[in-house]
C-alpha positions in Angstrom: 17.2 8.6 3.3 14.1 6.9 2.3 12.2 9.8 2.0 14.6 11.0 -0.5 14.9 7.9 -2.6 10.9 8.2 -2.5 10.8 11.9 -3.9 14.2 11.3 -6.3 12.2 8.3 -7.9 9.1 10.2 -8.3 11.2 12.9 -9.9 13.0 10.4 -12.1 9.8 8.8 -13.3 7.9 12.4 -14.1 11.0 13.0 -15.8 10.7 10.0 -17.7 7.0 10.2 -18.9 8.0 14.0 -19.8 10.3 12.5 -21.9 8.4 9.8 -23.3 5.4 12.1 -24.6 7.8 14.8 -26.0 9.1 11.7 -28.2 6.1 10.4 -29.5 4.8 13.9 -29.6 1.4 13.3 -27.8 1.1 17.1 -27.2 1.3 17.9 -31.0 -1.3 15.0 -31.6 -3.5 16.5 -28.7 -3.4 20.1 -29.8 -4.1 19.2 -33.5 -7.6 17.6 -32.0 -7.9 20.8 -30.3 -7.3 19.7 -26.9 -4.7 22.6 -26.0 -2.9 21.5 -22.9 0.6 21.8 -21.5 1.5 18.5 -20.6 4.2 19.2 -18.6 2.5 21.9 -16.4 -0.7 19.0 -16.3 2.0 16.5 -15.4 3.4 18.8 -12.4 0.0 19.2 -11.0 -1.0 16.0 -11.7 2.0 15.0 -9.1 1.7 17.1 -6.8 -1.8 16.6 -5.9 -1.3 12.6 -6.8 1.8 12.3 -4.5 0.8 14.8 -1.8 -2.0 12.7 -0.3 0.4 9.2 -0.3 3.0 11.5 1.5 0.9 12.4 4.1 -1.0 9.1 4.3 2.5 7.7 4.9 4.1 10.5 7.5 -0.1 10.3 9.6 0.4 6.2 9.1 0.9 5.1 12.8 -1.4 7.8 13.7 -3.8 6.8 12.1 -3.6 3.2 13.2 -3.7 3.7 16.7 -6.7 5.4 16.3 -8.3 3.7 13.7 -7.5 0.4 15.2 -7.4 1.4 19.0 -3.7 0.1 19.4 -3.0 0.1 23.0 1.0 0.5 22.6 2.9 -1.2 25.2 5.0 1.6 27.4 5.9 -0.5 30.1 4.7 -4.5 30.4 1.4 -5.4 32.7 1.9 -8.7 32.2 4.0 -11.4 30.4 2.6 -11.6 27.8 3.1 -7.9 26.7 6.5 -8.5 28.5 7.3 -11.5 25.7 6.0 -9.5 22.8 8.8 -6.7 23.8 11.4 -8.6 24.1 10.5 -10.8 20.8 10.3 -7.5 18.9 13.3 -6.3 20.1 15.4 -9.3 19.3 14.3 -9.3 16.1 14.8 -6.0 15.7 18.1 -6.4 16.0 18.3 -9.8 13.6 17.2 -7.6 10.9 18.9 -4.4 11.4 15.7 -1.5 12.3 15.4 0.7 15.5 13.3 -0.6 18.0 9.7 -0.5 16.8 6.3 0.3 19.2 4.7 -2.5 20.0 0.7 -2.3 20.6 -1.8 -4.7 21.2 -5.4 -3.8 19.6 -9.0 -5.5 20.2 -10.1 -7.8 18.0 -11.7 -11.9 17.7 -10.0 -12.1 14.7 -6.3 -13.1 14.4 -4.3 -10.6 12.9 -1.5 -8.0 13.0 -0.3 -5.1 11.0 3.3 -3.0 11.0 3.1 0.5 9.9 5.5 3.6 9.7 6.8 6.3 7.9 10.4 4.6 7.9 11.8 1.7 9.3 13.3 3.1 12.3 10.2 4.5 13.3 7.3 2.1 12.8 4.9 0.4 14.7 3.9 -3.6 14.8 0.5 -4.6 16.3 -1.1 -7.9 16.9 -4.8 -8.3 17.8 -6.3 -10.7 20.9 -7.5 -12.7 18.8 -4.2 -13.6 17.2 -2.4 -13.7 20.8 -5.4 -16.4 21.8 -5.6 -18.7 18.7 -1.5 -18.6 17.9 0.8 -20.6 20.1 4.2 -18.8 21.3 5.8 -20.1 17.7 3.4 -19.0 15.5 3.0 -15.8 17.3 7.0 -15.2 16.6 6.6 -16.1 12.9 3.6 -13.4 12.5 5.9 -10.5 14.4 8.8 -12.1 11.7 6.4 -11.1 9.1 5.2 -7.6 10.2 9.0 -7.1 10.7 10.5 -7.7 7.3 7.6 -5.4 5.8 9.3 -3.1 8.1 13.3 -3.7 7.6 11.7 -4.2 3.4 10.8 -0.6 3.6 7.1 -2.1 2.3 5.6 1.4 3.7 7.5 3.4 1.4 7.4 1.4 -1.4 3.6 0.4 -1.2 3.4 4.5 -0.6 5.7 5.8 -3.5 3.5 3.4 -5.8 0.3 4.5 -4.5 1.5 8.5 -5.4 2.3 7.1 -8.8 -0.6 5.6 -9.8 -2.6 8.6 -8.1 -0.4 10.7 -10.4 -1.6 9.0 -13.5 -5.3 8.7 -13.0 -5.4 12.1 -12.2 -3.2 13.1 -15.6 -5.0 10.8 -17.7 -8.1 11.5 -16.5 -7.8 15.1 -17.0 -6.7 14.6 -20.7 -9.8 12.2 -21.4 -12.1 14.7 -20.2 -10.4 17.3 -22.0 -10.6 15.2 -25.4 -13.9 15.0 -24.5 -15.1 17.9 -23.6 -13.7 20.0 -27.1 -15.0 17.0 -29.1 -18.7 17.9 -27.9 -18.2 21.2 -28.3 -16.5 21.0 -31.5 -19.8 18.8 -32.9 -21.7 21.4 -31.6 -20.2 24.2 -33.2 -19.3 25.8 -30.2 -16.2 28.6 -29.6 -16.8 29.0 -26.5 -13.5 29.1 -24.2 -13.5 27.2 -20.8 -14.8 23.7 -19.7 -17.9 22.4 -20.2 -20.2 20.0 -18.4 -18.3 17.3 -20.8 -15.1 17.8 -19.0 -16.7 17.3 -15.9 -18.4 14.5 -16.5 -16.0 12.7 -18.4 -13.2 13.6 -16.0 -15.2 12.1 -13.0 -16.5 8.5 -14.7 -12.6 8.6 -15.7 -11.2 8.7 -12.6 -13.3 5.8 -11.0 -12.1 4.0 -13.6 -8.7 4.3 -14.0 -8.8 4.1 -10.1 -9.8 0.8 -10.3 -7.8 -0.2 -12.5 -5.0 1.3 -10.8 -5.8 -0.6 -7.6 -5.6 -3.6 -9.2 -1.6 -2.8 -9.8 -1.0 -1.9 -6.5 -2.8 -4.7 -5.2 -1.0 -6.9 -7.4 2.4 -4.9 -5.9 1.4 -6.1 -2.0 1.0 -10.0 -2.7 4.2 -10.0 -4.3 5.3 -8.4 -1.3 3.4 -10.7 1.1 5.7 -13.1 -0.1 8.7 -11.6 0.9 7.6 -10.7 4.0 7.0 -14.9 4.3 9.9 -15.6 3.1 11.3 -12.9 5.7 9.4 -14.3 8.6 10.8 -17.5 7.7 14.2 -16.3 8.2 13.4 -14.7 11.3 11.5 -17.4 13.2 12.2 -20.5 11.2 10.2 -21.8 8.0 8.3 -24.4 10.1 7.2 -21.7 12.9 6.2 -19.3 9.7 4.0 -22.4 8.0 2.4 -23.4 11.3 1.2 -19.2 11.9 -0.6 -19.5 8.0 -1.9 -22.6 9.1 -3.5 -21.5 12.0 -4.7 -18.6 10.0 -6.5 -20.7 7.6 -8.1 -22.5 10.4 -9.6 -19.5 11.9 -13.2 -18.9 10.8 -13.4 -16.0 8.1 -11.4 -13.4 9.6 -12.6 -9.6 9.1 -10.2 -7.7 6.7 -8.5 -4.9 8.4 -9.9 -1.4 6.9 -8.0 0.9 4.4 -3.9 0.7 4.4 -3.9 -1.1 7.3 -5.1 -4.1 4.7 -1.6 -4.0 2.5 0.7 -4.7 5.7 -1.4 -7.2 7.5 -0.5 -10.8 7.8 -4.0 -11.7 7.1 -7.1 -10.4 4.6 -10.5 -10.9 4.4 -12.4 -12.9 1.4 -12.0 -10.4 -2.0 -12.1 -11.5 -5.4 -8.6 -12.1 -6.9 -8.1 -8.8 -8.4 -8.2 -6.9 -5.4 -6.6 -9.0 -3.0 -3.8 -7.1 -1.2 -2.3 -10.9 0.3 -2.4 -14.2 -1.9 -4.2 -17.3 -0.9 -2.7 -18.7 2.0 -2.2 -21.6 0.5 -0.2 -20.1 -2.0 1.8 -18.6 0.5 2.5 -22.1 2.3 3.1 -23.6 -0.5 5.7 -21.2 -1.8 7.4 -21.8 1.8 7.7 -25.6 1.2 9.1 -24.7 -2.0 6.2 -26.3 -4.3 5.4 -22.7 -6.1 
């Protein structure tokens, strides 16, 4: 069903833009400059490639994780500890209506945990040694509250659909700047010529890196809002004070190393990036919100 909802919004939304530039009639404006493109074809292609890779970033997700991260998932329990972190899963789980997630342990100093998936029946939450040795049996519950309301949110699909969007959009808007571009040149040049030239290339490139930046920028904006919900969710789950302890104990941990790629937008903690590019809030923000002083 999520799946669906992700491909009907998509549709909705290229719908939408089609809409929108037919109305202000951006392909009249566009051809009259002698940039002769059909937007709606552009605007197809421009989604299928843009949403393609998100798709199937999202369905390789857990994957990808395990190997990435070397997630050990927990078949059957060694010890008690692995036997706790089942059962803990599971009963939450159950508070906040998902299937049964995997539940893996991976190697790391650093305290931290991520939950991953392509839906929220299938997913898979992970904490690191690190967090298992600095976190006490409380705060460890508030972290696996965390990673499970980005679960039972659907905060893989979302964060997904809105990565496909935005890759939709750089790779539209990028194509129509380095068109402009490109028939400008050859226009001041004099030149008939039909194809693309090396100003379309170009153009199109140093476009792309930066409208991709700037597009990161939204979707990291998009995951610290979402952090807080998943605080809020945690709190819920495990109790506010259990969920205030874990960030404490999190900001007492020296520096902890950012997990790589989209393992970053679903983890309870991030390393040190400037503002812009953050995908969690300060954690002092995120207490702070908890105690209501936000």
């Amino acid at each position: 069903m999520r799946i669906l909802l992700f491909l009907a919004t998509n549709a909705a939304v290229l719908l939408l833009v089609s809409i929108i530039f037919h109305f202000l009639g951006l392909g009249n404006v566009l051809r009259q400059n002698g940039v002769g493109l059909n937007l709606d074809s552009l605007l197809i292609y421009s989604a299928v490639f843009g949403m393609s890779g998100s798709f199937i970033s999202l369905l390789m997700s857990k994957f990808m994780a395990k190997q990435s991260m070397g997630v050990h998932v927990i078949e059957q329990p060694a010890n008690q500890t692995e036997q706790w972190l089942v059962q803990t899963v599971a009963r939450q789980a159950q508070i906040v209506g998902i299937g049964m997630p995997e539940v893996g342990i991976f190697q790391s100093p650093d305290p931290n945990a991520f939950a991953t998936g392509w839906n929220k029946n299938s997913a898979l939450v992970a904490v690191s040694t690190g967090l298992l040795n600095a976190m006490s049996a409380d705060e460890v519950e508030a972290v696996l509250g965390h990673e499970m309301s980005h679960v039972a949110n659907g905060d893989m699909v979302t964060l997904g659909l809105l990565q496909g969007v935005v890759n939709t959009f750089v790779i539209f808007f990028a194509k129509i700047i380095g068109f402009f571009v490109d028939k400008m040149l050859l226009r001041s040049g004099d030149d008939e010529r039909g194809g693309y030239g090396v100003g379309y290339f170009i153009t199109e490139m140093i476009a792309q890196v930066v409208l991709s930046i700037l597009a990161t920028m939204i979707v990291m904006w998009f995951s610290r809002w979402r952090e807080f919900r998943a605080d809020a969710g945690g709190a819920q789950v495990a109790g506010r004070e259990k969920m205030i302890g874990a960030l404490r104990a999190l900001q007492r941990a020296h520096d902890p190393q950012p997990l790589p790629g989209e393992m970053a937008a679903f983890g309870i903690n991030s390393g040190g990036m400037s503002r812009l590019f953050m995908s969690h809030p300060p954690l002092e923000e995120r207490i702070a919100a908890l105690q209501g002083q936000r």
